[in-house]
C-alpha positions in Angstrom: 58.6 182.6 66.3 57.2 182.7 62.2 60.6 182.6 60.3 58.6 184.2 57.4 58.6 188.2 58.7 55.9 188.9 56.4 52.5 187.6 57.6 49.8 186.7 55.4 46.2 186.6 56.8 43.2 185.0 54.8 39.9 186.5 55.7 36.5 185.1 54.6 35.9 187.4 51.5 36.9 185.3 49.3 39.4 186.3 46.1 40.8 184.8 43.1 42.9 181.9 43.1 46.5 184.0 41.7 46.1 186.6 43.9 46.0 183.8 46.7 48.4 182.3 45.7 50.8 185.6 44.6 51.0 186.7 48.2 51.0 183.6 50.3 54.5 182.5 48.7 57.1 182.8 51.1 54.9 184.2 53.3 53.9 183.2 57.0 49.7 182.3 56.2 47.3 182.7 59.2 43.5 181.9 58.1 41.2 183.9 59.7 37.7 181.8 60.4 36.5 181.5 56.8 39.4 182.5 55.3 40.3 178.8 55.8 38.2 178.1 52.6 39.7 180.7 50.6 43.1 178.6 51.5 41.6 175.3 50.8 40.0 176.2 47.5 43.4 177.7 46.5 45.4 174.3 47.6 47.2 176.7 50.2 48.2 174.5 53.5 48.1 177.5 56.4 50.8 178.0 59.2 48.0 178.9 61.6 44.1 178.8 61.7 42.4 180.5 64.0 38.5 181.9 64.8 34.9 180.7 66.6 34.2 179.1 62.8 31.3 180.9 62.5 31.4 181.7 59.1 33.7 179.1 58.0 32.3 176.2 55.4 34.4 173.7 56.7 36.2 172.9 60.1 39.9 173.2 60.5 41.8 169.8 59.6 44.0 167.5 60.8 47.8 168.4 61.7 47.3 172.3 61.2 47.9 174.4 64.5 44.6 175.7 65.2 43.2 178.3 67.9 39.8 177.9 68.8 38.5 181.1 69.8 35.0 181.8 71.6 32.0 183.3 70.1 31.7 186.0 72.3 34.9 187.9 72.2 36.1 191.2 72.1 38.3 191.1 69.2 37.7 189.9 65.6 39.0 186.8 64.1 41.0 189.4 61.8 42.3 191.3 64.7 43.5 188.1 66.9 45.2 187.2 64.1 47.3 190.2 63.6 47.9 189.9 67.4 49.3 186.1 67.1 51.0 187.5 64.0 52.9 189.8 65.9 52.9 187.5 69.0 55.2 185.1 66.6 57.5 188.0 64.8 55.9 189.1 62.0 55.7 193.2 61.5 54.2 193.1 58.1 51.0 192.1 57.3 49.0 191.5 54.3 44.9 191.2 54.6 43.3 189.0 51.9 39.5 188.4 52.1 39.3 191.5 54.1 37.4 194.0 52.0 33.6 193.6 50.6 31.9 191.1 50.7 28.4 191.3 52.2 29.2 193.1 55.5 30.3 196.6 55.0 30.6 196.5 58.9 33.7 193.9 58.5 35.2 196.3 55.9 35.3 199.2 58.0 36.7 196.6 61.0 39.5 195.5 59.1 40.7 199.4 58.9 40.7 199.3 62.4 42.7 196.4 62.2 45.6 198.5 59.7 45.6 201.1 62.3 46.3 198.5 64.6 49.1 197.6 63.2 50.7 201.2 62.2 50.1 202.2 65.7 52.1 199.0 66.8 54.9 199.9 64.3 54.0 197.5 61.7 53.5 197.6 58.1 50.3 196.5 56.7 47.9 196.9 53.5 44.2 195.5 52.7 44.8 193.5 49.3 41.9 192.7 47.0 41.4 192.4 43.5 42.8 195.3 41.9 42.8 197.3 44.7 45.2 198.5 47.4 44.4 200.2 51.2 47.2 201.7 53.3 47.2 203.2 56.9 49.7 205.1 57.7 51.1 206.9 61.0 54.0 208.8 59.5 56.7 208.6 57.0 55.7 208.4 53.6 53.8 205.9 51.1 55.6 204.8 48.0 54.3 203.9 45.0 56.2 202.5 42.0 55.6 201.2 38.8 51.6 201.6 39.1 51.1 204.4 36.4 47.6 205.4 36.1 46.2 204.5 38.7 43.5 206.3 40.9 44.6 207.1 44.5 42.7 208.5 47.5 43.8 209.8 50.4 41.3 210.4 53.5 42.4 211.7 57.0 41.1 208.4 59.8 40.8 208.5 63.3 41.3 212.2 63.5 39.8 215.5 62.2 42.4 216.1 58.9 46.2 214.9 58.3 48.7 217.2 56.3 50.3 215.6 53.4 52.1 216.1 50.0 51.9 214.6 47.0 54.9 213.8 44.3 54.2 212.1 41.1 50.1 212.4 41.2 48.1 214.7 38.7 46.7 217.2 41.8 49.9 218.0 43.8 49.4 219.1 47.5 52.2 220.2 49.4 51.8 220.1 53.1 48.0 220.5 52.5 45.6 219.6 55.4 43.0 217.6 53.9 40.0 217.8 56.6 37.8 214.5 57.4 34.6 216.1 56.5 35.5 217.4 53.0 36.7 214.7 50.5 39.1 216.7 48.3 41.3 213.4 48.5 39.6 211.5 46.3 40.3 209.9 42.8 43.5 211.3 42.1 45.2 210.2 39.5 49.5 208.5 39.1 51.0 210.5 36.6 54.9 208.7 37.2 56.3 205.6 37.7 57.5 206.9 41.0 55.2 208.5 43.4 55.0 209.3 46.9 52.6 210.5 49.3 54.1 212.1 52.5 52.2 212.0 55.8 53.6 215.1 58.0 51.1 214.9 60.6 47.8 212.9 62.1 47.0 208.9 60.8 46.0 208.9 56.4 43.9 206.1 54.7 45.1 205.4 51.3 43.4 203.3 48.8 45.2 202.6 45.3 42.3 201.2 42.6 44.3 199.6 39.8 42.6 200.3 35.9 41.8 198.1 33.3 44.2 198.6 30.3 
């Protein structure tokens, strides 16, 4: 069992050195295939690595529990990790390394992977450089101290989700936003507290942090 409860997993995008380091404190690190580098480069000594290596510069050293995964497999390096994750405790789960990059296709993966773990009754959020992702199943989404920043809100996995805003500059209140018409998009915070309210179906959320 991790005694750290919240579970930090390295992917192989890699991202600056502070942020590495930021969330990976305290935290319970698994590196996902390449996201061993990230940790390396960031002098960050991982509770777990695990992958096929495949896109990973160097191999997994000495004295670090490692899980050797084949090349042909059904799930991702990202998703086997939240699995072991969960496997060992952990119910929240922060992805680093998991968005851009040069395969769009592993972006879009790695929101399968945060519906994965809403729909297991975790808590989890894609982390990059000035920029946030969410997936939620219910409840609501808080968001404190992060005045000014644009937020989008986009119905996944089903055709719309009804929701309601507090604290943003378009206010919806039980509004069903519908997956083929984006009227979720770039909102603005306009408080230091703000919430978004999922009533009913799964919502993507993405938080982009501005300069200034």
């Amino acid at each position: 069992m991790a005694e750290k409860m919240t579970c930090v997993i390295l992917g192989a995008v890699p991202e600056k050195e502070e942020l590495v380091r930021e969330y990976t404190k305290n935290a319970y690190v698994i590196c996902a295939d390449g996201g061993l580098d990230t940790a390396l480069k960031s002098n960050i000594r991982p509770d777990l690595i695990v992958g096929d290596f495949d896109s990973a510069e160097t191999q997994p050293p000495q004295g670090i529990e490692t899980i050797r995964l084949p090349v042909h497999k059904d799930d991702t390096d990202m998703l086997f990790a939240v699995k072991e994750g969960f496997r060992r405790g952990c119910q929240t789960f922060f992805l680093l390394g998991a968005l851009g990059g040069e395969r769009f296709d592993h972006s879009i993966a790695n929101l399968c992977v945060l519906d994965y773990i809403a729909t297991n009754g975790g808590k989890g959020a894609i982390i990059a450089q000035n920029c946030q992702v969410f997936l939620l199943c219910g409840g609501k989404l808080i968001l404190r101290d992060q005045k000014g920043s644009i937020v989008s809100v986009f119905p996944f996995g089903a055709p719309s989700c009804s929701v309601s805003y507090h604290g943003l500059e378009y206010p919806l209140t039980h509004y069903a936003l519908q997956a083929g018409v984006p009227l979720g998009v770039s909102n603005s915070i306009v408080e230091d507290h703000a919430e978004i309210v999922l009533h009913e179906g799964k919502m993507l959320v993405i938080v982009q942090q501005t300069a200034g």
